[in-house]
TORMI-15219 format. One record per residue (C-alpha): z negated, x, y; residue number from 1. Coordinates in steps of 0.001 Angstrom, whole numbers. Layout:
N
+---------+---------+---------+-----+
!       w !       u !       v ! num !
+---------+---------+---------+-----+
!       Z !       X !       Y ! NUM !
...
+---------+---------+---------+-----+
***
This chain:
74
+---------+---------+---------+-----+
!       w !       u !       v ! num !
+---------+---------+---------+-----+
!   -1708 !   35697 !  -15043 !   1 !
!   -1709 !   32628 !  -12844 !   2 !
!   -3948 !   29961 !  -13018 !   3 !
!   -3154 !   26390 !  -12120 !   4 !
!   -4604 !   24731 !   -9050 !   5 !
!   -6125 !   21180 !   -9666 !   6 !
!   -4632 !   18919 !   -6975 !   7 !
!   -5197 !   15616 !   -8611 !   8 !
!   -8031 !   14695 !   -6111 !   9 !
!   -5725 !   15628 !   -3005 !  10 !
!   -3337 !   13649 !   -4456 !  11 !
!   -5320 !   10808 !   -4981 !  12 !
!   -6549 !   10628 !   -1836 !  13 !
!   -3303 !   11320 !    -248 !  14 !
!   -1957 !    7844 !   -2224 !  15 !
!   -4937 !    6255 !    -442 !  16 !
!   -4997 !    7449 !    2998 !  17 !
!    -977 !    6402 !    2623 !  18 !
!   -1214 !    2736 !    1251 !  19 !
!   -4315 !    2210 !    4059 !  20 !
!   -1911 !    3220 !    6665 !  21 !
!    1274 !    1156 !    5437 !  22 !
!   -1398 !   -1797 !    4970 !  23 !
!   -2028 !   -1262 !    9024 !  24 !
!    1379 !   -1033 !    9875 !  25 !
!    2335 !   -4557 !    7926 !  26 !
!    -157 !   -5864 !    9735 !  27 !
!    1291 !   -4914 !   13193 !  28 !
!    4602 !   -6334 !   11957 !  29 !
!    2879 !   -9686 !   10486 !  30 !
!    1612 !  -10474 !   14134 !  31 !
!    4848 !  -10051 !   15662 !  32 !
!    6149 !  -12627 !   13046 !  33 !
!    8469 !   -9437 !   11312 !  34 !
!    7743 !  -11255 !    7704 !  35 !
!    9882 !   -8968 !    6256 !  36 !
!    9227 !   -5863 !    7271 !  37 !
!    5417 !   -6692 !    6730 !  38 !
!    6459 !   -7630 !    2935 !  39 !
!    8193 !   -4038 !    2644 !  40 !
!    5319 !   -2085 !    3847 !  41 !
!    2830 !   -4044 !    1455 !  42 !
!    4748 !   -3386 !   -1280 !  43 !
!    5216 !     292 !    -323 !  44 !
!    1113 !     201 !     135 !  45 !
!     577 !   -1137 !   -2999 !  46 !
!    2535 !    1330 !   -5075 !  47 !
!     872 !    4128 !   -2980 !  48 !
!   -2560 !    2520 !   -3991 !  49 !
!    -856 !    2181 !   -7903 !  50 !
!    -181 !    6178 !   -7763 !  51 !
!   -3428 !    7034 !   -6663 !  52 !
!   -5279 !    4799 !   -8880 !  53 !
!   -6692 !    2511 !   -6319 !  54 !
!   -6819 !    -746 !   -8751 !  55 !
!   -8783 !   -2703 !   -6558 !  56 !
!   -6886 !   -2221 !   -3367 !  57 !
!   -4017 !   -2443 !   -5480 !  58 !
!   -4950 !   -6089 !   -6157 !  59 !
!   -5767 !   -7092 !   -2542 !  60 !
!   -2259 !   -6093 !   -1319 !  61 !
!    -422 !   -7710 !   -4594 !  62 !
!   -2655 !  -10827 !   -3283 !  63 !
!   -2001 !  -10320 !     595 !  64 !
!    1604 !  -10180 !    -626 !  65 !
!    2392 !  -12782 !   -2314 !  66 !
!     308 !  -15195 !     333 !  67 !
!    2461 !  -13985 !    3034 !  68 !
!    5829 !  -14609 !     493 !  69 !
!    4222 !  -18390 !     -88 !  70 !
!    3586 !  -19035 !    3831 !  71 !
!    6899 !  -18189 !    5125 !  72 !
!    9369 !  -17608 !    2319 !  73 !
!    9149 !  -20949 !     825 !  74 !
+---------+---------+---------+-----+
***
C-alpha cells in the first residue's frame, strides 16, 4: 500500500522563491532599458506567484507591469 506524499507546501514555495527571482531578473533588464524582456519576466513572475497562491505579490507585479507598459509602450 502506498501512501501519497503531500507536496503542496514545496510547491508553493517553489512558485514563490520562482516569481521573487524572475521579479529580480526584470529588474536587471529594466535598468539596462531591455523594456521587453523586463515585461516577459514580470509576467512569467506573476503567474509563478498565481500558481503558488501568492495574491498579494501577484498584484504588485500585475501593477509593476502595467506601469512599466504605460511608461514606455505608449
Amino acid at each position: 500500500m502506498s501512501r501519497k506524499i503531500d507536496t503542496s507546501d514545496q510547491f508553493i514555495e517553489f512558485y514563490k522563491k520562482k516569481g521573487d527571482y524572475l521579479v529580480e531578473l526584470s529588474e536587471n533588464h529594466y535598468m539596462n532599458k531591455e523594456y521587453k524582456k523586463c515585461l516577459e519576466l514580470l509576467s512569467q513572475a506573476y503567474s509563478m506567484y498565481e500558481k503558488g497562491g501568492v495574491l498579494d505579490l501577484a498584484e504588485k507585479t500585475k501593477q509593476k507591469f502595467a506601469e512599466i507598459k504605460q511608461k514606455h509602450f505608449k
